[in-house]
Every structure is written in C-alpha cells, then in structure tokens.
TORDREN-103094 format. One line per 4 residues: number of its first residue (from 1); their letters; for each residue z, x, y of C-alpha. Coordinates in nm, 4 decimals, padded with zeros to 6 digits. Layout:
<rs>
NUM) a) Z/X/Y | ...
</rs>
This chain:
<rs>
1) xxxx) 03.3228/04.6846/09.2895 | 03.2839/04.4644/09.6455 | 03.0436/04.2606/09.8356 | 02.8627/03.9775/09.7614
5) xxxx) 03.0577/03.6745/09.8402 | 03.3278/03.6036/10.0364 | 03.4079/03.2587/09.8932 | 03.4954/03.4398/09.5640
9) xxxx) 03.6899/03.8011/09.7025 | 03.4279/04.0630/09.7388 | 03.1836/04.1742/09.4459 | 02.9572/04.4534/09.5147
13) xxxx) 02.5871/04.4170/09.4525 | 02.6250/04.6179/09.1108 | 02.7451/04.2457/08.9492 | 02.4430/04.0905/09.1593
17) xxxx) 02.1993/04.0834/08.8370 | 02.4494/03.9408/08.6637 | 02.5265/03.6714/08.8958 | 02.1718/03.5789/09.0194
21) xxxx) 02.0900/03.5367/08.6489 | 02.3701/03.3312/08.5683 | 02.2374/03.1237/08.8677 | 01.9142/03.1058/08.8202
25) xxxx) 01.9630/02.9839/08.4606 | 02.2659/02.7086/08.5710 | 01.9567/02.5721/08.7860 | 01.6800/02.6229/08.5241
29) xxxx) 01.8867/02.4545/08.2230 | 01.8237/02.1056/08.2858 | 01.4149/02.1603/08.2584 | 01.4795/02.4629/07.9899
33) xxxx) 01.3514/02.2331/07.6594 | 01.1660/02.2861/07.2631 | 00.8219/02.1018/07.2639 | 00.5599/02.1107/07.0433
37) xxxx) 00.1938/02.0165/07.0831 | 00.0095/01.8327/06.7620 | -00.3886/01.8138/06.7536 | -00.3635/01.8530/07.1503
41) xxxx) -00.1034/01.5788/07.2179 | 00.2044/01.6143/07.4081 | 00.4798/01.5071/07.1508 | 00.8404/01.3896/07.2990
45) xxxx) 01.0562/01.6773/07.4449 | 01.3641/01.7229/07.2514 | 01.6315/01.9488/07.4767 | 01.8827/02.1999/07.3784
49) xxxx) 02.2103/02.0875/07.2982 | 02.2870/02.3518/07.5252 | 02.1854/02.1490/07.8302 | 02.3207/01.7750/08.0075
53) xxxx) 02.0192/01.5820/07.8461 | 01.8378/01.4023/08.1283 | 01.9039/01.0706/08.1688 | 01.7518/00.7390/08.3185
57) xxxx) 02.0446/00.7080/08.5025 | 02.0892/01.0395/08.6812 | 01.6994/01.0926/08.6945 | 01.5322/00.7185/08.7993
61) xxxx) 01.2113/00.9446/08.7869 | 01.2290/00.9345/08.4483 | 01.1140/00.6101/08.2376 | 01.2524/00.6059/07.9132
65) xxxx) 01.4171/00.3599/07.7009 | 01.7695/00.3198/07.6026 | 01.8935/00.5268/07.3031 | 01.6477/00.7597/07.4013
69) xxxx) 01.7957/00.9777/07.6850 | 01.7865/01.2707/07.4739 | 01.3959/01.2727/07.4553 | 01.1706/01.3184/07.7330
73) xxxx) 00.7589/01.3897/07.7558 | 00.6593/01.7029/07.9115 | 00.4732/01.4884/08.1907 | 00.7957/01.3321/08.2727
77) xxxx) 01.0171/01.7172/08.3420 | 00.6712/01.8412/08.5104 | 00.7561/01.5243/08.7588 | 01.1285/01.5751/08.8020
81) xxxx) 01.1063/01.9588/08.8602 | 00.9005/01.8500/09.1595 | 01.0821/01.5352/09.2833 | 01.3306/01.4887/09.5500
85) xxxx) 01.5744/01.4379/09.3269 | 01.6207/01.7943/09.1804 | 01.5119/01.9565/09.5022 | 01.5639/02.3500/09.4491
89) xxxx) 01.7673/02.5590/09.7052 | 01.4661/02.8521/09.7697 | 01.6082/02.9756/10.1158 | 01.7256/03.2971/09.9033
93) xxxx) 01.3426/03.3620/09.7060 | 01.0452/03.2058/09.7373 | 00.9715/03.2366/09.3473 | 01.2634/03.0069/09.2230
97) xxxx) 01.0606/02.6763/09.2826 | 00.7619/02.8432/09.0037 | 01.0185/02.9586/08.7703 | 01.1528/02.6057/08.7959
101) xxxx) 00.8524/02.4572/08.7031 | 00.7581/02.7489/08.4628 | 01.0798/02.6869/08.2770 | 00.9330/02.2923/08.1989
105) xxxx) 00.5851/02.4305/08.0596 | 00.6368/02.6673/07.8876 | 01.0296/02.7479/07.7791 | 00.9661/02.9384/07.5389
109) xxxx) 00.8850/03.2590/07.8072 | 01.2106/03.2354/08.0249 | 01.4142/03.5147/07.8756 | 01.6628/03.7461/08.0907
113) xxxx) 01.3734/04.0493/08.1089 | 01.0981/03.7716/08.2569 | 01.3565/03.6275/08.4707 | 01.4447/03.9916/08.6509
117) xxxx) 01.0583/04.0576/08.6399 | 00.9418/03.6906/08.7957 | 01.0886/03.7318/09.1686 | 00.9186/03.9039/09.4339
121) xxxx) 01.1045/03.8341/09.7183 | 01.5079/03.7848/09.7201 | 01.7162/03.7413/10.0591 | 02.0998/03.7945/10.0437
125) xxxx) 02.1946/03.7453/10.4039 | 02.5711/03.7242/10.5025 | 02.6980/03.7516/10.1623 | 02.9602/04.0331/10.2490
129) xxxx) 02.7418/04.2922/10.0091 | 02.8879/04.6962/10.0730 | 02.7411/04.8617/09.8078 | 02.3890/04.8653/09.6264
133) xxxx) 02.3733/05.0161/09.2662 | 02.0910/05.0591/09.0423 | 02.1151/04.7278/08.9036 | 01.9097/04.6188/09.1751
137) xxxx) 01.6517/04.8461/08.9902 | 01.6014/04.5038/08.7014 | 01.3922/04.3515/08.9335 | 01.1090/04.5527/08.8629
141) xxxx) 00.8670/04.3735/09.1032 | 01.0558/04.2935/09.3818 | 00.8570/04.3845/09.7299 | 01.0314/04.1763/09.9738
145) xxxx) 01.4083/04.2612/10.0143 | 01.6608/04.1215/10.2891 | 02.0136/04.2235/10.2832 | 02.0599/04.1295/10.6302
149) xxxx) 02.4401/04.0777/10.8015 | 02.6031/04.2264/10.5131 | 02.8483/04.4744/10.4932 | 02.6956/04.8323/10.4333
153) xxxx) 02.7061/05.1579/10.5623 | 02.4738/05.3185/10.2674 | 02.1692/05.2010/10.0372 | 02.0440/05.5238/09.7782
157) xxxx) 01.6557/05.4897/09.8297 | 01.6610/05.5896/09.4164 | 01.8542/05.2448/09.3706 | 01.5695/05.0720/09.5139
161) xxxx) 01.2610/04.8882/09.3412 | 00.9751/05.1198/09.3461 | 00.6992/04.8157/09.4590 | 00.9319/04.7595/09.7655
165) xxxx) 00.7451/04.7225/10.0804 | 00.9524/04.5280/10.2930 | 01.2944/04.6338/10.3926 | 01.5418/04.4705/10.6129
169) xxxx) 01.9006/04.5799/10.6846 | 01.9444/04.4257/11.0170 | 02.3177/04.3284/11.1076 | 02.4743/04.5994/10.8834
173) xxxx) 02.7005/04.8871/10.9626 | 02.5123/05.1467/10.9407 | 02.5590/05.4924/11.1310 | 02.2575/05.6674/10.9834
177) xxxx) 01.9615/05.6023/10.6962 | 02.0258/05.9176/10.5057 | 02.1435/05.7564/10.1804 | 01.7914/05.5865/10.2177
181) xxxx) 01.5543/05.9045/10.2250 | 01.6724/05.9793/09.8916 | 01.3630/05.8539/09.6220 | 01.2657/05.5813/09.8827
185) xxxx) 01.0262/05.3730/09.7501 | 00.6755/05.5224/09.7771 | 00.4633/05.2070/09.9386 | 00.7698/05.1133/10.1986
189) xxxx) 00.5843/04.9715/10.4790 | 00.8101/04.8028/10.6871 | 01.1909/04.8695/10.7568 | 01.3968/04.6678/10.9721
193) xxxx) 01.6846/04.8272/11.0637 | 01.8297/04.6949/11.4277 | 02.1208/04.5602/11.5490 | 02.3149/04.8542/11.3305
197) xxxx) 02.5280/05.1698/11.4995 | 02.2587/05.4085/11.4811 | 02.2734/05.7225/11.7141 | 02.0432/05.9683/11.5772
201) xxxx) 01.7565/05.8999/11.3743 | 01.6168/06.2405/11.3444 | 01.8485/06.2681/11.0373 | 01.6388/06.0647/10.8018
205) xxxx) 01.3189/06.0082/10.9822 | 01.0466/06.2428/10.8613 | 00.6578/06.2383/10.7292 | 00.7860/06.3656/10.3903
209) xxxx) 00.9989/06.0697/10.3689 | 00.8243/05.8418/10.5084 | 00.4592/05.8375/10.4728 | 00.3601/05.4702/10.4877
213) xxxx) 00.5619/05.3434/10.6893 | 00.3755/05.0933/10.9345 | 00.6100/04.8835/11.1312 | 00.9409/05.0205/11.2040
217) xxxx) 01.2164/04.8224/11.4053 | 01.5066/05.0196/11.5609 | 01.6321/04.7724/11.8100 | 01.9894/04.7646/11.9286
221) xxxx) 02.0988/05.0203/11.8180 | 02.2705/05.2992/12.0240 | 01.9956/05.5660/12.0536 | 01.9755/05.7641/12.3648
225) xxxx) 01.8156/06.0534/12.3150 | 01.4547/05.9576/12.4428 | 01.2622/06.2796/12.3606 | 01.4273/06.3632/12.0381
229) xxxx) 01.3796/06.0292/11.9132 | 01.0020/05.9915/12.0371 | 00.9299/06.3321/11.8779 | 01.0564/06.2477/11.5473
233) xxxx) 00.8952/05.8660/11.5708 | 00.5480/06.0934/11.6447 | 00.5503/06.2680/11.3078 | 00.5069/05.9016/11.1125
237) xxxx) 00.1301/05.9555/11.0410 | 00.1234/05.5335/10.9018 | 00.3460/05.4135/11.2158 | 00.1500/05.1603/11.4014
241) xxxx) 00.4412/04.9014/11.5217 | 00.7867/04.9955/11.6844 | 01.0695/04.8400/11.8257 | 01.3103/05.0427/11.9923
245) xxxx) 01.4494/04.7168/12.2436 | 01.8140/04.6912/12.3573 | 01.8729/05.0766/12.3062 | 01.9752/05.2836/12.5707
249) xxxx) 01.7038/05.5052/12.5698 | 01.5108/05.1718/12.7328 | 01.6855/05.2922/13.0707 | 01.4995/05.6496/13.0855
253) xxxx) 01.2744/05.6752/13.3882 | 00.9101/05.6663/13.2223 | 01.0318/05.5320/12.9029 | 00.7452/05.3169/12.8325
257) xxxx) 00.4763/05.5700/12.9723 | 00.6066/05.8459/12.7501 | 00.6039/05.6722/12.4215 | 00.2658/05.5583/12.4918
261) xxxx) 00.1595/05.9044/12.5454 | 00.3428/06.0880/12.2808 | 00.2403/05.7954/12.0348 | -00.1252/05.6724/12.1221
265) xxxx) -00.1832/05.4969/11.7482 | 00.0943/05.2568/11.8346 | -00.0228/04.8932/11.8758 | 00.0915/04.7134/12.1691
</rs>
C-alpha cells in the first residue's frame, strides 16, 4: 500500500495504526515503569529492562545517587515527563502530552487497545497519504481529523470514526466527495474541503447525507455553476457557515445577493 511518508517510499494509511503505535510507544518507553505503593508510600520505581533506564546524566532533573540509575521515585518521572528536557513533539495530537504523563502514573493501563482509544484529535498533514482503510476505524474516539496536503483522490465515509466531527481534506486531489457519502459519520459537523479540483458538488452533497453538517468550506476549488451549486448548498437543513472564496462562481453578477437569498440561515 502508499502514502504516508515520503522520507521512507510511500505507505498508505492502512500501515498508519501500526506506525503511530510504534511511535507513540518509542516516545512513551522511557516513562513506561513497575511501581508499587506500600501503606500509601511511593516506593522506588524499578523500569523495564525493556527501556534505556533514566539516568542522572542524560536527565539532570533527576537526583539520584550513583549505582542507582536504574531506580527512580514516581515524583521524579512525574517531573521529567513535564520538563524541558523530554519536551514532546504534539503538533500531530493534542493528547500525546496526557498519555505521556499517563504512561508515568499509572503504566500499568497503556496497552495497544487504550492507546488507539486515548487520542481525540490526530493531524497528518503533508505526509504523502493516498489511501485511507479501515484501520483508521482503531481509533474509536477520534473527532478531530486533518489529513491536509496529502495525496488523495478518495476517503470511504464507512472507513471513518463514527464520533468524527471535524473533517479537513484541504490541499488534496480530489475531483469529487462521493467516496465520502458512503456511511459518513453521523455527527460530521464541519468539513473542510478547499483548495482541491472540485467541479460539481451536487454529486455528494445532499440532506440524506449530510444532516449536521454546520460549517462547510469549499474554497478554491473550480465550481462554476452558481445556481446548481446554491440549490444543492440550500437543501443542508444544519448549514450555518460557508465558504465558497476563490471559485469561479465568485464572478457571477449577484453572486453574493443570491446566496443570501436562497440561503437566509447562513451566518455572515
């Protein structure tokens, strides 16, 4: 399969599980730890022999002796995971710093299924992704998705987490959205789908499919059919924001006046 990273030939975003978990746990492992806790006192932290044990001399933070690099207090990994000095790359989710720090308190829940099921938010942009399989489907609670200036022309709406309700696909290569009309996540209320090669967007724009949509952005594109488009847009009955800028249906005579007036619940 292709698409995810150029650096490494193309992988398609069926391996992306895979490879965001191995991730996620190559940046976890150095806080991922056994501790016990004896009549309500935190006892020495002994790590896997699985991980780099933390040291005084690649963590300052840390103050232990010598001979004991191997054994650190809980206090002391609840410090690092927040220090400067193991600073956590988040652009890409803004749940990785908490599963950082819940991988230090409480190791014992960081498993592959609570991993998938943690992250809310993920944003693969320019990563070279063409294809999305169901394996996107593991994150079960995903509702913020960016998969902007990649590489696709089709996303299956079944393939998609069903708590989804943002969408954006901006800087893709995408002629239509019909792959997406297919199961789209039910609660889908915002898709951002400009700068693509859209023509024709009464294809896959419909109340059936559609039905909470609120915010919709369209923008440079290459729509020009002003009342076929407007007419479809109308039949949204969630559709409160709309960006149709840098088509060329921005050049009709009236063009403002006429969306206004075919679309009177949009907020401007």
């Amino acid at each position: 399969s292709s698409g995810i990273n150029a650096e490494y030939g193309d992988i398609s975003l069926s391996s992306l599980s895979l490879l965001l978990l191995c991730f996620i746990l190559t940046r976890l492992a150095p806080c991922v730890c056994n501790y016990n806790q004896v009549m309500g006192k935190k006892e020495p932290v002994c790590c896997s022999k699985a991980f780099h044990s933390l040291s005084r001399a690649t963590f300052p933070a840390l103050n232990v002796s010598k001979g004991d690099v191997n054994h650190e207090t809980l206090q002391s990994l609840e410090e690092l995971s927040r220090s400067e000095i193991f600073q956590v790359h988040t652009s890409w989710s803004d749940d990785i710093k908490d599963l950082r720090e819940l991988s230090v308190r409480n190791p014992g829940i960081i498993t592959e299924s609570f991993i998938f099921k943690h992250f809310k938010t993920l944003r693969l942009i320019d990563r070279n992704i063409n294809e999305v399989d169901r394996g996107l489907l593991k994150f079960v609670n995903l509702e913020q998705l960016s998969l902007t200036g990649n590489s696709l022309t089709e996303i299956p709406g079944s393939h998609l987490p069903r708590n989804l309700s943002v969408l954006q696909i901006f800087a893709n290569k995408f002629t239509d959205l019909v792959s997406l009309t297919v199961n789209v996540p039910p609660n889908l209320h915002h898709l951002g789908a400009g700068y693509n090669q859209l023509t024709d967007i009464t294809s896959f724009i419909s109340p059936y499919h559609w039905p909470n949509l609120l915010s919709l952005d369209l923008s440079y594109n290459k729509i020009c059919h002003l009342e076929a488009t407007v007419e479809c847009l109308a039949t949204l009955p969630s559709l409160r924001n709309l960006s149709l800028a840098g088509n060329p249906i921005n050049l009709a005579p009236g063009y403002t006046g006429f969306i206004l007036d075919c679309m009177p619940r949009l907020n401007i």
